[in-house]
Residue frames as qw, qx, qy, qz and C-alpha x, y, z in Angstrom:
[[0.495, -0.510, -0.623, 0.326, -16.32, 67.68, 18.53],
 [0.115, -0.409, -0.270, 0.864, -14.96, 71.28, 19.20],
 [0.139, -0.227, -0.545, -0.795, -17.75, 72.48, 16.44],
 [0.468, -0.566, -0.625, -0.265, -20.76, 71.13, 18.17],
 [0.406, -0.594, -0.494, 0.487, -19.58, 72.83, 21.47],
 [0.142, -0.014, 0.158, 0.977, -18.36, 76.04, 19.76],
 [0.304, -0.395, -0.623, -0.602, -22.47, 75.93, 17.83],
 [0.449, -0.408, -0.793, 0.053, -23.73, 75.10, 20.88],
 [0.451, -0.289, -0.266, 0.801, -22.46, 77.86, 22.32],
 [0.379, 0.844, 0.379, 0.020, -24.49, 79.85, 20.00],
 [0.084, -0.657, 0.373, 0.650, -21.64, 81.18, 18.17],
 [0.830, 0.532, 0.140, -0.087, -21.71, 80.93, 14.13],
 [0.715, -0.441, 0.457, 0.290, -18.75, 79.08, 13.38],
 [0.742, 0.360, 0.340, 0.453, -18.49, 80.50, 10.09],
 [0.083, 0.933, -0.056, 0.346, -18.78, 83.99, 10.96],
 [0.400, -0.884, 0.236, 0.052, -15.68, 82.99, 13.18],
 [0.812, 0.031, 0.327, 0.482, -13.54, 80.94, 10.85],
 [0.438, 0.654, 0.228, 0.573, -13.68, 84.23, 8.94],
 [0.408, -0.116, -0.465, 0.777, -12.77, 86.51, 12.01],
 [0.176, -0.331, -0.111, -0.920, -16.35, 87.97, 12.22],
 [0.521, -0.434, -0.735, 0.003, -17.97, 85.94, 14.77],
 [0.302, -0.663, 0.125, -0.673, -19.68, 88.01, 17.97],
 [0.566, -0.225, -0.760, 0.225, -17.92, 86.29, 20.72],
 [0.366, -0.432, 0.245, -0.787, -19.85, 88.51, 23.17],
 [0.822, -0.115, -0.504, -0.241, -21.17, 84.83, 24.43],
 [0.820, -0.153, -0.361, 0.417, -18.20, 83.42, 25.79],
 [0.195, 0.295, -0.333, 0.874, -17.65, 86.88, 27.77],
 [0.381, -0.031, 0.244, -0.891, -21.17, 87.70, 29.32],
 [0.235, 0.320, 0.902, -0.169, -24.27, 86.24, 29.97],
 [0.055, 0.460, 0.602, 0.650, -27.51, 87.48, 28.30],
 [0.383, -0.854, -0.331, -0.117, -28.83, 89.00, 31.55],
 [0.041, -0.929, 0.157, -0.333, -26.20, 90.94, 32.11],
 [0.838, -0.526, 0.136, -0.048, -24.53, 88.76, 34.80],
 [0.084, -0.678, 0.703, 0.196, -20.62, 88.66, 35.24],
 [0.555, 0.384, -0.705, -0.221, -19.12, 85.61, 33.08],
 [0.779, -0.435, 0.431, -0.134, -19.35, 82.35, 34.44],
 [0.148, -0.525, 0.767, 0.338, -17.03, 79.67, 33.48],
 [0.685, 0.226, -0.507, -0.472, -17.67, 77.14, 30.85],
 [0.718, -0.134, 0.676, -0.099, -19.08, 73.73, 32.32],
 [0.794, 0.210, 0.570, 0.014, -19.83, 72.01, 28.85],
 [0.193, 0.914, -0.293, -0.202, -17.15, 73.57, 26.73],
 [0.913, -0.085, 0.345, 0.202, -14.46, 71.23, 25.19],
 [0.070, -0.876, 0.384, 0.282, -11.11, 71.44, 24.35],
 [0.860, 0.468, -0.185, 0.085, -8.71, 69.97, 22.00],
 [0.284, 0.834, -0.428, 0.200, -5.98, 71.07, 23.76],
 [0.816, -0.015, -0.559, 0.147, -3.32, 69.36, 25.57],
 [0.544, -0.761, -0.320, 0.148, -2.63, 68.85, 29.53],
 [0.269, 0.785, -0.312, 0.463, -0.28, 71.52, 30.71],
 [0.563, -0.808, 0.011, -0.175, 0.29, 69.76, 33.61],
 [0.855, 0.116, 0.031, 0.505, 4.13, 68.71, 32.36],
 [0.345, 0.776, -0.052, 0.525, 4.85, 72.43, 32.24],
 [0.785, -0.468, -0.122, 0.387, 7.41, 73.08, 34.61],
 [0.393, -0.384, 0.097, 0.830, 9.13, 76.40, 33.25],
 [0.416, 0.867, 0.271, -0.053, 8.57, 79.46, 30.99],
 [0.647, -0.213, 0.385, 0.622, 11.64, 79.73, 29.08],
 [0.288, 0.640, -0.131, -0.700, 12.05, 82.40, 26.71],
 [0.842, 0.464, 0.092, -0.258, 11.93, 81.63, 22.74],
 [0.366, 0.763, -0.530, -0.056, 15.13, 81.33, 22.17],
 [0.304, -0.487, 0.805, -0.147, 15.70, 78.98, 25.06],
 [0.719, 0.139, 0.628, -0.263, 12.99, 76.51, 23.72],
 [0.712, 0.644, -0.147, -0.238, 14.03, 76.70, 20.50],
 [0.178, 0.682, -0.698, 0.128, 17.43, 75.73, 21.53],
 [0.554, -0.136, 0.730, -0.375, 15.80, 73.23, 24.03],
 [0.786, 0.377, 0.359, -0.335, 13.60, 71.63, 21.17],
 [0.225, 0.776, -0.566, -0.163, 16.91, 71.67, 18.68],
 [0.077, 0.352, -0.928, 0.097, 18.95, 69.26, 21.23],
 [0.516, -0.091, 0.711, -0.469, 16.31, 67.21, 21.82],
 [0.766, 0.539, -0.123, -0.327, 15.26, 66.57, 18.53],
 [0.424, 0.767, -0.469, -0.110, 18.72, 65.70, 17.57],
 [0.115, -0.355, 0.909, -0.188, 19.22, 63.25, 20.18],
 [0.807, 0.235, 0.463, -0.280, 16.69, 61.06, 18.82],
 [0.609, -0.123, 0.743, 0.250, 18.02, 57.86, 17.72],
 [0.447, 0.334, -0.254, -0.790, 18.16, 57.76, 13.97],
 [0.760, 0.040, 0.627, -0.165, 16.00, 54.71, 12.52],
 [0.401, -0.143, 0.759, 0.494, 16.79, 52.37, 9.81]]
């Protein structure tokens, strides 16, 4: 799915798996015109709307530790 929007986008999605891809696209229009945002752009990612702090690495590593650990072990 994120291929056909990436293509669409007229970027060549091999010249950016290989870190040579001209994303001059997804910055600028072709007439010159300031960026606009992506309407038909899709995302794999996930919602951020649980985030509720920016904790340094250490704390979330420590956070993601005890939480692991307190899951239950299964038979």
């Amino acid at each position: 799915m994120l291929a056909a929007s990436i293509e669409a986008a007229s970027i060549d999605l091999a010249a950016l798996q290989a870190g040579q891809a001209d994303l001059t696209a997804l910055f600028s229009q072709a007439d010159g015109a300031a960026p606009q945002r992506w309407k038909d752009w899709w995302s794999a990612g996930h919602s951020t709307s649980g985030v509720s702090d920016v904790p340094t690495v250490a704390d979330l590593v420590e956070r993601t530790v005890t939480e692991y650990q307190s899951i239950p072990a299964h038979p």
